[in-house]
Every structure is written in C-alpha cells, then in structure tokens.
C-alpha positions in Angstrom: -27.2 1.5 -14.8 -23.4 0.6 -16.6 -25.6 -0.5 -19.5 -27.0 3.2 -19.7 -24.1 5.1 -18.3 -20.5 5.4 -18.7 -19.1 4.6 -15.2 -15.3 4.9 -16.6 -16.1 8.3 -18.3 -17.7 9.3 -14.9 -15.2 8.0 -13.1 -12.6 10.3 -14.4 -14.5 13.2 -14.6 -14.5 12.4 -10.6 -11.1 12.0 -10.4 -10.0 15.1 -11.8 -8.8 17.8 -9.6 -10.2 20.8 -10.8 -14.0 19.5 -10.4 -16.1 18.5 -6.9 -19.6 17.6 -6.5 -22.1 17.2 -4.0 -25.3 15.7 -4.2 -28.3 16.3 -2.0 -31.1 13.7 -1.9 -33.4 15.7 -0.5 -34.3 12.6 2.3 -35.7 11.2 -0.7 -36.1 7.3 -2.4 -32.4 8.5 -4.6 -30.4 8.2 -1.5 -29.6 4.5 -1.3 -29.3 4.4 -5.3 -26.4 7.5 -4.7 -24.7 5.9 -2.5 -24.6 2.4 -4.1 -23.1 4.4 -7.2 -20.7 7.1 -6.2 -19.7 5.4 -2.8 -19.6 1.9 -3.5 -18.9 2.1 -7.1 -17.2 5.0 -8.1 -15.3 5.3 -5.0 -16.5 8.1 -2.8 -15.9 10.9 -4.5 -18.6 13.6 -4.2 -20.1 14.7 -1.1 -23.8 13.0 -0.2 -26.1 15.1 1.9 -29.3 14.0 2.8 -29.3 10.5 1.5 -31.0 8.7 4.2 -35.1 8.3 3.1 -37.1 9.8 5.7 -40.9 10.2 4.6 -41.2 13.5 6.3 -38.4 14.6 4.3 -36.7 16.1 8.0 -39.7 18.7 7.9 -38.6 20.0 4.9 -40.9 20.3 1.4 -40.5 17.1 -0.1 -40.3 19.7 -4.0 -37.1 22.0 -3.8 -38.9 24.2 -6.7 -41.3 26.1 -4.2 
C-alpha cells in the first residue's frame, strides 16, 4: 500500500483540524485492512464503524446501493 499511496500526504490531511472522517466497513473483508492502516499506521485518526467481518453482514444487505 506505501508503494501506491502517499501515507505522509494522508497523514496530514488526518491531522488537520478542520477535516474528520469516518469509515464504515459495512462488516465486510475491508475491516481488518482499515484498521491496520488508519489505526495502526496512521495513528487513529478517523472513526471505524463496522470493521469487524461478519458473513451475515449483522443482518444488514451486504450492497449499501439498494
């Protein structure tokens, strides 16, 4: 992922005051990769929802785009 993305660009666009972002991974397979990145390597700064895989999706529809 560093070798496709900036993570120091990112990294300040996290850090600045005036933006916030959360990310929802729907229960789905992105969960463990958003963590890994904006927890463990970016430092925690958005809100995760929904990370954890569950393969009934928490009886939700697994496609957001009904």
């Amino acid at each position: 992922m560093k070798t496709q993305f900036d993570f120091n660009a990112i990294r300040g666009l996290l850090n600045r005051s005036d933006f916030k972002m959360v990310l929802d991974g729907l229960n789905g397979a992105v969960g463990p990769y958003a963590k890994s990145i904006f927890q463990e390597e970016l430092g925690n700064k958005i809100l995760l929802v929904n990370c954890d895989p569950d393969p009934t999706f928490k009886g939700l529809h697994p496609d957001p785009n009904l």
